[in-house]
N, C-alpha and C positions, 0 to 999 in steps of 0.2 A: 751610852748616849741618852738611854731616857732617864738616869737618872740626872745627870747633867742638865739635862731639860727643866725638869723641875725644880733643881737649884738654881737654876737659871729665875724661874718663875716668883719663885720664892724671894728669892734675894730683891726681886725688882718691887713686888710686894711689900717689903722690909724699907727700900728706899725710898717708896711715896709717904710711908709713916713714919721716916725718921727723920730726926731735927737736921738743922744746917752743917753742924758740926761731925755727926754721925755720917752723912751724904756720903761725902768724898771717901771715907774708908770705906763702906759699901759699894761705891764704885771701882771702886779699885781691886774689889773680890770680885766682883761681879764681869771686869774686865778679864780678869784671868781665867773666870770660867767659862766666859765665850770663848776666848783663844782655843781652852782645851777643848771642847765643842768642835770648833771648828777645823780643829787638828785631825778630832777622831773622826771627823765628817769627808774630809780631806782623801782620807787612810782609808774607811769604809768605799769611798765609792775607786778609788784606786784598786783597791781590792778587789771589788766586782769586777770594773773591766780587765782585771789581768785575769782574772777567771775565762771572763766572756771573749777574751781576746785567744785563752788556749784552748776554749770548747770549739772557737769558729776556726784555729790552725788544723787540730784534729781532723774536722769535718773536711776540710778543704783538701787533705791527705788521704781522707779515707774516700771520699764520694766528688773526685774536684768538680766536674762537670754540673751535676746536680746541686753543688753550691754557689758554682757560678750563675747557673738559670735561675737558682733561687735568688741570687743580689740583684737581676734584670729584672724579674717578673714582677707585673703588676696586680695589685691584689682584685679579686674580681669582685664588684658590688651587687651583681643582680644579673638574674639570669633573661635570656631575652624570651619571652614567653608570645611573638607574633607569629603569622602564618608567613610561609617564602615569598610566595604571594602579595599578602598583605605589605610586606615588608617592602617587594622591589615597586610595588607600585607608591607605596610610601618613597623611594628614592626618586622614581621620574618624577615624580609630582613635583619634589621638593629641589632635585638638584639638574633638571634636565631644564630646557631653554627651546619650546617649540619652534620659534621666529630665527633659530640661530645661523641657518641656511640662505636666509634675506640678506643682500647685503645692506648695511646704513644709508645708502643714499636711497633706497627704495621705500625705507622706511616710512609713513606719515606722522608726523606730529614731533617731529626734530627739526630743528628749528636753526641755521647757524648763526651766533650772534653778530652782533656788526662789529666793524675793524672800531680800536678806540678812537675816540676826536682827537683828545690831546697825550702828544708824546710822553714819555714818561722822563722825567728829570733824570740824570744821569751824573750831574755832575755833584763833586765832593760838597759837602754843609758848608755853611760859611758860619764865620762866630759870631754872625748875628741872630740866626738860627736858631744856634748852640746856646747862647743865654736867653732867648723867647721861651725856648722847652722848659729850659732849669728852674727859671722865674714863674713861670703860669707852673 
C-alpha cells in the first residue's frame, strides 16, 4: 500500500510536468493504480474486521456476560471529587421547588390574561388570500 502511495504521488507529479499529449497516457496508469489501491485498501480493512469480528465471537463465548456489560457501559470521564453533603445540598438548591406546596391561585404576581377580543377565523383561505401571500 505504501508503495502504491507513492506511485500514486509520483505519477501525479509527472502529470503536472508533462505536455498535452503525454497527460492522458499518465492518467490512464495513474487510474489503474488508484483502483489497485483501493482494492488493497478494501481487502486490508475487510481483513481487520474479520479478525475484530472473531476476537469479539471468542470473548463473547468465553466471558458472555462481561462482554455484554462491556457493549452497555458507559465510559467514565471523571471522578466526582464533592462531599455527600455538599452534594445533596447542591441538589435541593438546584432541583427542589420551596413554594411547591402553595397552590397557584394563592400565589402573588400571576396574573390571568384576559379572554381574546376577536375570534379566531376558522374558515378555509379563499384565492384571493392565496395570490396576496404568493404576490407580496
Amino acid at each position: 500500500m505504501d508503495t502504491l502511495r507513492k506511485q500514486k504521488r509520483k505519477l501525479k507529479k509527472q502529470i503536472r510536468a508533462a505536455s498535452s499529449e503525454e497527460t492522458n497516457g499518465l492518467l490512464v496508469i495513474w487510474r489503474q493504480l488508484k483502483a489497485k489501491h483501493s482494492a488493497l485498501s478494501r481487502a486490508e480493512s475487510a481483513r481487520k474486521k474479520r479478525i475484530q469480528k472473531r476476537k469479539n465471537q471468542e470473548r463473547f463465548i468465553k466471558e458472555s456476560f462481561q462482554f455484554a456489560r462491556q457493549l452497555f457501559q458507559q465510559p467514565r470521564s471523571k471522578t466526582l471529587t464533592l462531599d455527600r453533603e455538599e452534594f445533596e445540598t447542591n441538589l435541593k438548591k438546584t432541583y427542589s421547588d420551596p413554594t411547591r406546596e402553595i397552590p397557584l391561585e394563592e400565589t402573588t404576581g400571576l396574573v390571568w390574561p384576559a379572554a381574546p377580543g376577536i375570534k379566531f377565523d376558522s374558515k378555509p383561505l379563499s384565492l384571493k388570500e392565496v395570490i396576496a401571500v404568493v404576490q407580496s
